[in-house]
KEMAR-186554 format. One record per residue (C-alpha): residue number from 1; x, y, z. Coordinates in Angstrom, 3 decimals. Layout:
<papa NUM; <X; Y; Z>>
...
This chain:
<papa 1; <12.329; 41.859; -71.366>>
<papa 2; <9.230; 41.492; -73.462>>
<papa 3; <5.840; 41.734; -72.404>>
<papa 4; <3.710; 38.411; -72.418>>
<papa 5; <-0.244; 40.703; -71.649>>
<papa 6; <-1.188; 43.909; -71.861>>
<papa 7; <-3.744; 45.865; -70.174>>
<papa 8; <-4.340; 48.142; -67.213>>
<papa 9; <-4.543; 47.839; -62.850>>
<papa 10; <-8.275; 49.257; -61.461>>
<papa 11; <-7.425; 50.815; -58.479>>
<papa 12; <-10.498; 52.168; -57.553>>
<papa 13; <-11.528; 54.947; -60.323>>
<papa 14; <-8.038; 55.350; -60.666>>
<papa 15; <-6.980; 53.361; -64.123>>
<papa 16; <-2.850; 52.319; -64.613>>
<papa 17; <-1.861; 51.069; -68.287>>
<papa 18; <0.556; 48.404; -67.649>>
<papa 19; <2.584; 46.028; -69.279>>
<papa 20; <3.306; 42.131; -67.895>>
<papa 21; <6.966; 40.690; -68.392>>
<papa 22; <8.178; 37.182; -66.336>>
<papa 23; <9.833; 37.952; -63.476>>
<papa 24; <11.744; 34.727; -63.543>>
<papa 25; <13.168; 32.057; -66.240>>
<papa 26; <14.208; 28.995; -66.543>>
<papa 27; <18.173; 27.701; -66.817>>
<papa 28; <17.397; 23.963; -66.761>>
<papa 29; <19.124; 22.220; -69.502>>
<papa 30; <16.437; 20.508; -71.901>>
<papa 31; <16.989; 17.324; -74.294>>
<papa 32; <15.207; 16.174; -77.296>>
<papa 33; <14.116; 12.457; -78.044>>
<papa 34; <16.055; 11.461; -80.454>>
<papa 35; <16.290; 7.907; -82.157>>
<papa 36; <19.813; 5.606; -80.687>>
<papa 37; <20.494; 4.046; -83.540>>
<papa 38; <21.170; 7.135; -86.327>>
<papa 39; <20.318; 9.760; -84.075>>
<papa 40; <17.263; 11.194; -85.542>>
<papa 41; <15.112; 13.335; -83.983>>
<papa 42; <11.947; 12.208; -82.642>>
<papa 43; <8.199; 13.918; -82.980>>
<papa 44; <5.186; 14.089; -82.029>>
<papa 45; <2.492; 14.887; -84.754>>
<papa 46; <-1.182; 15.591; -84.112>>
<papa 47; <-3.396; 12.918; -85.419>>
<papa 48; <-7.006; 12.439; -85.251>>
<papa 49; <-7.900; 8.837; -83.988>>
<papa 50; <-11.062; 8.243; -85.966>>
<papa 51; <-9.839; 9.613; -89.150>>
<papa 52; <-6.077; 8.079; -88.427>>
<papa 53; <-4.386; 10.836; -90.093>>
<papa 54; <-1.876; 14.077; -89.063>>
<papa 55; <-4.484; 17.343; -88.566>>
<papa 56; <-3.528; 20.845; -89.053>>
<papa 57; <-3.460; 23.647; -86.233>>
<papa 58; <-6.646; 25.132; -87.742>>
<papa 59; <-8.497; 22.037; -87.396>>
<papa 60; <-8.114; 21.446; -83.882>>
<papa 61; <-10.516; 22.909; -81.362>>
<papa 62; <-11.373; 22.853; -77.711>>
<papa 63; <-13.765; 20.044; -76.420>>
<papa 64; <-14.858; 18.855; -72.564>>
<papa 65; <-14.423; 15.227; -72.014>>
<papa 66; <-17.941; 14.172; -69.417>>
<papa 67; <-17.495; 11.426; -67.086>>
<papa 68; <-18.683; 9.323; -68.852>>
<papa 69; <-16.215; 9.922; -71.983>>
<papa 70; <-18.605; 11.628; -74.154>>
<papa 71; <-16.828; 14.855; -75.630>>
<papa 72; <-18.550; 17.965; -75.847>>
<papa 73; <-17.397; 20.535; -78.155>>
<papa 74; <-16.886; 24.545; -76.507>>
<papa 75; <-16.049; 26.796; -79.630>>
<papa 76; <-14.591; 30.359; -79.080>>
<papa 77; <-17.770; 32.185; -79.292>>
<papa 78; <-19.187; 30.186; -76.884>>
<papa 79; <-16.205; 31.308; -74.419>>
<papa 80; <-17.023; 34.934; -75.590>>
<papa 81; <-20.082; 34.952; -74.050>>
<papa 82; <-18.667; 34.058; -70.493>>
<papa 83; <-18.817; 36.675; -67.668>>
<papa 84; <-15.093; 38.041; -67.716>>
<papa 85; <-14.485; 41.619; -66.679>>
<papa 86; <-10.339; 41.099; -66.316>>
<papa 87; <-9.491; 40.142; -69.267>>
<papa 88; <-7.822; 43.411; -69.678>>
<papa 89; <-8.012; 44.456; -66.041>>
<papa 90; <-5.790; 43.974; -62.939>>
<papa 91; <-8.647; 44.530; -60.574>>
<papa 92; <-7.826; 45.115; -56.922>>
<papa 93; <-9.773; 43.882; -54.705>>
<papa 94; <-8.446; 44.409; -51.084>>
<papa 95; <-5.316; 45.658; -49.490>>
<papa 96; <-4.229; 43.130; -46.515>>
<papa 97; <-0.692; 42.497; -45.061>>
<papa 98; <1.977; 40.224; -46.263>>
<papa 99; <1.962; 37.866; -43.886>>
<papa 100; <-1.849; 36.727; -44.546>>
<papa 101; <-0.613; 35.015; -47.709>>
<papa 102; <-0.039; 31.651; -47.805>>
<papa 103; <3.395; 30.518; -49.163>>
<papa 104; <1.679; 27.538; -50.669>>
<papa 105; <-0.498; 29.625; -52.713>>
<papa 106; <2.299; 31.209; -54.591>>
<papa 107; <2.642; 31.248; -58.424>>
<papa 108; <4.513; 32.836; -61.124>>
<papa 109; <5.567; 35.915; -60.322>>
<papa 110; <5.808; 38.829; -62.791>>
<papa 111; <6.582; 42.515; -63.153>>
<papa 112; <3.916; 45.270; -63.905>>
<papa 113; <5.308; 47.744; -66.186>>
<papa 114; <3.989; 50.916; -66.403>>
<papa 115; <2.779; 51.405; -69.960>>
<papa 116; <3.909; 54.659; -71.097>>
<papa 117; <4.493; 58.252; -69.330>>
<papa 118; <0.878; 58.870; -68.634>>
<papa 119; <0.753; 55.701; -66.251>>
<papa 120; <3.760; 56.921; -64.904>>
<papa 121; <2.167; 59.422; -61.724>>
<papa 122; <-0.635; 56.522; -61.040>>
<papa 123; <1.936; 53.778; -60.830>>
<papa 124; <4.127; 55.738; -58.927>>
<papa 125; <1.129; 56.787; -56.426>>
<papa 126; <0.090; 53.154; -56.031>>
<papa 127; <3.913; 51.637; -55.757>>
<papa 128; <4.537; 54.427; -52.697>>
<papa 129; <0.884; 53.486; -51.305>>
<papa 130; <1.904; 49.945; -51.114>>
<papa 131; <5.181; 50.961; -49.361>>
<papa 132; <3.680; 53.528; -46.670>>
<papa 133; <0.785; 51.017; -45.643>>
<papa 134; <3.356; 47.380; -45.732>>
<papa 135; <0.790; 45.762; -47.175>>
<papa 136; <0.132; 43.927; -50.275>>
<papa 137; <-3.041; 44.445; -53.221>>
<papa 138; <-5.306; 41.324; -53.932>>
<papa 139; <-6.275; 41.838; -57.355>>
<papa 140; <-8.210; 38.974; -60.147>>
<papa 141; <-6.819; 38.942; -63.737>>
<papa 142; <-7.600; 37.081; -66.414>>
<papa 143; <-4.710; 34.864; -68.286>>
<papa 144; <-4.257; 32.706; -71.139>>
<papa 145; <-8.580; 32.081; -70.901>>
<papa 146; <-8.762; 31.921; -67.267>>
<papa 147; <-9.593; 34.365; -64.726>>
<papa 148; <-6.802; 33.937; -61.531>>
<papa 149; <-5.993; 35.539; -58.082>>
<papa 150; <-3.101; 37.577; -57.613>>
<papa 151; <-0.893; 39.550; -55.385>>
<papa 152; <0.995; 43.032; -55.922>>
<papa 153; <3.951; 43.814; -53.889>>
<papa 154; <6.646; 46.123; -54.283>>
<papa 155; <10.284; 44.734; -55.385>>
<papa 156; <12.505; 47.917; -55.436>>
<papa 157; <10.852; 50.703; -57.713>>
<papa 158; <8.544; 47.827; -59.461>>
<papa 159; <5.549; 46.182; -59.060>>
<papa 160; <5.446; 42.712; -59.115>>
<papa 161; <2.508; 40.635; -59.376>>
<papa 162; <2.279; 36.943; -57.715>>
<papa 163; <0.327; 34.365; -59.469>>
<papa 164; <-2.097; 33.082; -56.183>>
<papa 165; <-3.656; 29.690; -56.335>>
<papa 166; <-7.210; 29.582; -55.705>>
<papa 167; <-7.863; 28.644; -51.796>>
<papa 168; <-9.533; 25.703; -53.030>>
<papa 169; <-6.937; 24.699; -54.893>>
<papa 170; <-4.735; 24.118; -51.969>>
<papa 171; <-5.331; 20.761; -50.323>>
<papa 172; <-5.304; 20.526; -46.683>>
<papa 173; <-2.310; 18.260; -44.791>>
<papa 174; <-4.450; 15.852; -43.724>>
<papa 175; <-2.924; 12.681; -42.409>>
<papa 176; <0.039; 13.064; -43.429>>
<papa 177; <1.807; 14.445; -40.011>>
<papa 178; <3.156; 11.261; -37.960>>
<papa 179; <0.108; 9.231; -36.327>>
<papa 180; <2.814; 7.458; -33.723>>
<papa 181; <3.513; 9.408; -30.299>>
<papa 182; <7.085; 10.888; -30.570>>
<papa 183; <8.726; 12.953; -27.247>>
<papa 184; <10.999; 15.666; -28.073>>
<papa 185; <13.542; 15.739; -25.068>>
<papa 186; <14.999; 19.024; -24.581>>
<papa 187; <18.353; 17.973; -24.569>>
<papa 188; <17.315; 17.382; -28.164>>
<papa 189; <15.962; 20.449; -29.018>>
<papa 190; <19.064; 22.098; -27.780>>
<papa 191; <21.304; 20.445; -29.882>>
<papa 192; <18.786; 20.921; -33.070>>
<papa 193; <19.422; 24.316; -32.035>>
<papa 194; <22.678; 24.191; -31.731>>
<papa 195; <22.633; 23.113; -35.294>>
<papa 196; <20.541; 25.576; -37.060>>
<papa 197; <22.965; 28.249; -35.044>>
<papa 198; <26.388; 26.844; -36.869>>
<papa 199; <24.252; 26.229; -40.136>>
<papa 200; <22.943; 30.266; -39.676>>
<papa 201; <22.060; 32.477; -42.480>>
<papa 202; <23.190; 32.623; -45.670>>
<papa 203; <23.081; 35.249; -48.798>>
<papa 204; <20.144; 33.422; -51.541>>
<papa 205; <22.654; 35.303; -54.188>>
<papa 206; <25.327; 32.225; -53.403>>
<papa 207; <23.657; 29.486; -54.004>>
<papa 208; <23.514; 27.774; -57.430>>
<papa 209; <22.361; 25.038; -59.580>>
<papa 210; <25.388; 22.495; -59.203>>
<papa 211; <23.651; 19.943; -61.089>>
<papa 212; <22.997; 21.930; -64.055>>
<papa 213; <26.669; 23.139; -64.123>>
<papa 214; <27.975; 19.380; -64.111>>
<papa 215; <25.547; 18.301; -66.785>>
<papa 216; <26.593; 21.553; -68.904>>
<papa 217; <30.866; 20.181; -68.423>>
<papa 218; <29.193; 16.486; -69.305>>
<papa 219; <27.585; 18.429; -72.772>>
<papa 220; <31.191; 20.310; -73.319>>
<papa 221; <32.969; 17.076; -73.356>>
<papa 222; <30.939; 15.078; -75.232>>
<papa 223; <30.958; 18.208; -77.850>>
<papa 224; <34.900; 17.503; -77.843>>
<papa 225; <35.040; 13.703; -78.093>>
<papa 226; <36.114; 13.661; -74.591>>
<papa 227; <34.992; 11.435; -71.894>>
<papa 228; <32.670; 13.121; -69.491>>
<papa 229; <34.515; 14.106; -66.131>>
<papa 230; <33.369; 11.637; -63.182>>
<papa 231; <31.772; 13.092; -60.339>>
<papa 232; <32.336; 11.898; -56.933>>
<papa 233; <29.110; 9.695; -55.278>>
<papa 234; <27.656; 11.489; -52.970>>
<papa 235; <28.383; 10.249; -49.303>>
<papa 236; <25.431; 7.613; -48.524>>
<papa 237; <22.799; 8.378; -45.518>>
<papa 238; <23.382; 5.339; -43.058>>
<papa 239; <19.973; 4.524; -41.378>>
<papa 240; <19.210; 6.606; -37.933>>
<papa 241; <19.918; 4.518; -34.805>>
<papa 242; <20.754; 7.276; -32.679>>
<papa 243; <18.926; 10.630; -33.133>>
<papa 244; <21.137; 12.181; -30.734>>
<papa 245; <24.444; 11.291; -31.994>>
<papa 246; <23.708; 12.160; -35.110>>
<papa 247; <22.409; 15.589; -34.209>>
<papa 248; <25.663; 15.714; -32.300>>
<papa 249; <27.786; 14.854; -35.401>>
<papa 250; <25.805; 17.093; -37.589>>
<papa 251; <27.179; 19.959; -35.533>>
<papa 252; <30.716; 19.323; -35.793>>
<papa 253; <30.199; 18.491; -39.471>>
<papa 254; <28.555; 21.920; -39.864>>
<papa 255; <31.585; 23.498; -38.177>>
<papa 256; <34.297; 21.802; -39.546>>
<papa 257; <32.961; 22.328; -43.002>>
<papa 258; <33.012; 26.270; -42.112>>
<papa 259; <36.589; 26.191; -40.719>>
<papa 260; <36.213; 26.299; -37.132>>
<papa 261; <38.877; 24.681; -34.887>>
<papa 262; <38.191; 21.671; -33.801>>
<papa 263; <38.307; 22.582; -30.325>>
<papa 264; <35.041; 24.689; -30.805>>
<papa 265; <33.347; 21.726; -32.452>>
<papa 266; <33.078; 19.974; -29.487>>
<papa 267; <30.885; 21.772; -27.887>>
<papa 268; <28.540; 19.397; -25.441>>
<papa 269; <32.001; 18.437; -23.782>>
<papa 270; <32.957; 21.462; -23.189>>
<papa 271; <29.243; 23.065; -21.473>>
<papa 272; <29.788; 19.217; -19.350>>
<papa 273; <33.263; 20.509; -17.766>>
<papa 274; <32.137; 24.044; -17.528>>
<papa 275; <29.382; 22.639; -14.981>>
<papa 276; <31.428; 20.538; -13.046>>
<papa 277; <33.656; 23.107; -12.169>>
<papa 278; <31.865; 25.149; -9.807>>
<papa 279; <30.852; 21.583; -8.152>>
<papa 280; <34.493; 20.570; -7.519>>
<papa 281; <34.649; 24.245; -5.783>>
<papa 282; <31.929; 24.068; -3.800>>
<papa 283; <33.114; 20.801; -2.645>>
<papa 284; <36.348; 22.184; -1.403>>
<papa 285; <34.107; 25.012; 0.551>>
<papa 286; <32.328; 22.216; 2.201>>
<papa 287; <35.397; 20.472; 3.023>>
<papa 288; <36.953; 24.008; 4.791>>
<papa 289; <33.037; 24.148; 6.475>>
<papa 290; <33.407; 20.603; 8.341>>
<papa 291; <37.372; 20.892; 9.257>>
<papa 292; <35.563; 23.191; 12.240>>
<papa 293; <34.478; 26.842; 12.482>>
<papa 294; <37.683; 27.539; 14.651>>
<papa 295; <40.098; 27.559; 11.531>>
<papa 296; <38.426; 30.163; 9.737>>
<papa 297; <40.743; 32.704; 10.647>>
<papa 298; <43.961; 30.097; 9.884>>
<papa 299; <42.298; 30.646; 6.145>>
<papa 300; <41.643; 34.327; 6.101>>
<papa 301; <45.652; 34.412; 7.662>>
<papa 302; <46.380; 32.281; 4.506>>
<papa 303; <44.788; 34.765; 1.880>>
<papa 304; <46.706; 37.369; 3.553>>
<papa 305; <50.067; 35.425; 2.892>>
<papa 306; <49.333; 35.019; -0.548>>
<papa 307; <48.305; 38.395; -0.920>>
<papa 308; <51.388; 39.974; 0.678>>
<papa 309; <55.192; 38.164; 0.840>>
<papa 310; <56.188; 40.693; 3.465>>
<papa 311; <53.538; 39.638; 5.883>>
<papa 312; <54.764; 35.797; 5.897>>
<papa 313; <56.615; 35.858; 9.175>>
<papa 314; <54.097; 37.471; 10.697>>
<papa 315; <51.405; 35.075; 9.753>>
<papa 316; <53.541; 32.527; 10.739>>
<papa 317; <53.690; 33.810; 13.772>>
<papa 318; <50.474; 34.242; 14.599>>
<papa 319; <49.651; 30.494; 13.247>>
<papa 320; <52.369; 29.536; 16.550>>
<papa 321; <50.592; 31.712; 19.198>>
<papa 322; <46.907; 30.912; 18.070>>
<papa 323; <46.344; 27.224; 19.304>>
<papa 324; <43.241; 27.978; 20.961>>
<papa 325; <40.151; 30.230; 20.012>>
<papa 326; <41.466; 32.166; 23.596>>
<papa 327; <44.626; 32.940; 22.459>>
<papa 328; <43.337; 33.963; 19.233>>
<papa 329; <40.851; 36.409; 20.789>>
<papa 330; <43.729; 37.641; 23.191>>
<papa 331; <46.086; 38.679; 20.241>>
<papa 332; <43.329; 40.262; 18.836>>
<papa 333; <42.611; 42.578; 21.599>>
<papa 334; <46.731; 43.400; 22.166>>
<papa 335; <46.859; 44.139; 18.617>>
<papa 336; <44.228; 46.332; 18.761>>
<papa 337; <45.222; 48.153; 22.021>>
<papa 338; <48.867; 48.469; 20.272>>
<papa 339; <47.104; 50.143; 16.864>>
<papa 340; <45.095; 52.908; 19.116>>
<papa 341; <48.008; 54.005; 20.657>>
């Protein structure tokens, strides 16, 4: 990778010599203009309007346009002059933690390479400082004529610094949420949860640009006189009418498209028979309650039958010689009298 700056981190009186190299690039597949009928390429040249001819890159300088349209020209010696103590300084600033950034005041991201073996022990001392404390450096640097805010983090053994947007520079949401009253129902929010549970995680590393692969096969074939393949059209979005059922189909598209039988798809049918089970049995309780208090023993004389096959007969038995809640109470004592002997 080559570096795009050089210079050095300020880290107190402590001074690192680094090197900057992109920490990202570009695959997106780029076309020229070209001209349809013979192909020919076309260009842009720079012309000057009041002169009406094609300038030269040492004739073109920098110039502010003023409201009201009048240019004023800023030369590079007039720039020099400006107040700009990183132009070859990452200059921290603060140390805060991670989660005080803003996402939407991320940047380019690059990597800070140390710049030779005597940056080596400071870059290693900051890199482990950053570690030990989890928190990230707020440093200004100055980049292609600009001074910018920035953010140093740790990404394995390297230091990588995130471009930061100014906090002006990030405009505030303002009316933009939805001005009409909505209610949630939480019968909603369960299955939107439901949803994001059979979506779950996935590893960043799989994903990939499936456009840009299809428009590289549509380049190959064209290269070979062939006709480009046809993609299938993408399934079209009918208009919401129910937000439920479509949260509920969303789930068992989500887990039929990760192989799961179909029996675990339906899952709000399933939690609706799991609760009216233990209704059905408690109705059958209620129904042994109001057949009268004087059978309960009848049942517990069932349980034992099922229990034990041997003990049928003598269930049976009993069943004949306990009409009445006397008798019963009667057999009881005999059989007890008969046991303590």
């Amino acid at each position: 990778m080559r570096s795009i700056w050089n210079g050095a981190i300020s880290f107190g009186l402590v001074s690192i010599p680094i090197k900057l190299v992109n920490a990202t690039e570009s695959h997106s597949i780029s076309f020229r203009q070209i001209h349809t009928e013979d192909g020919g390429r076309i260009r842009y040249r720079k012309v000057c309007e009041l002169e009406d001819r094609e300038v030269t890159q040492s004739e073109i300088g920098k110039g502010y346009e003023d409201a009201d349209g009048t240019i004023i020209p800023i030369t590079d010696e007039d720039l020099s002059h400006l107040p700009l103590p990183t132009a070859r300084t990452i200059e921290i600033v603060a140390f805060v933690p991670g989660d005080r950034i803003d996402p939407l005041q991320m940047d380019a991201a690059y990597y800070l390479q140390a710049g030779g073996a005597p940056a080596a022990k400071p870059y290693t001392l900051l890199r482990e400082a950053l570690k030990r404390s989890n928190k990230v450096a707020i440093a200004k640097y100055a980049l292609r004529g600009r001074e910018r805010l920035g953010m140093l983090r740790v990404v394995e053994d390297a230091i990588a610094l995130h471009g930061l947007l100014w906090p002006d520079e990030v405009r505030a949401p303002e009316g933009l949420a939805p001005d009409t009253k909505v209610t949630v129902s939480d019968k909603e929010l369960d299955l939107a949860d439901a949803l994001m549970d059979t979506l779950g995680e996935i590893d960043l590393d799989e994903l990939h640009d499936e456009y840009r692969e299809a428009l590289e096969e549509v380049v190959a074939a064209k290269a070979a006189g062939e006709a480009p393949p046809e993609s299938p059209e993408p399934a079209r979005s009918g208009k919401v009418l129910d937000l439920m059922a479509a949260l509920e189909k969303s789930v068992r598209d989500a887990k039929e498209s990760r192989g799961e039988e179909p029996g675990e798809v339906r899952q709000l049918p399933q939690r609706k028979s799991a609760r009216t089970a233990p209704k059905q049995t408690g109705g059958k309780k209620s129904t042994a309650r109001t057949a009268g208090s004087a059978t309960t023993k009848k049942t517990a004389a069932k349980k034992t039958t099922a229990k034990s096959s041997q003990g049928t007969k003598k269930t049976a038995a009993k069943k004949t010689t306990t009409t009445t809640t006397a008798k019963k109470t009667a057999a009881k004592k005999t059989t007890a009298r008969k046991r303590t002997a």
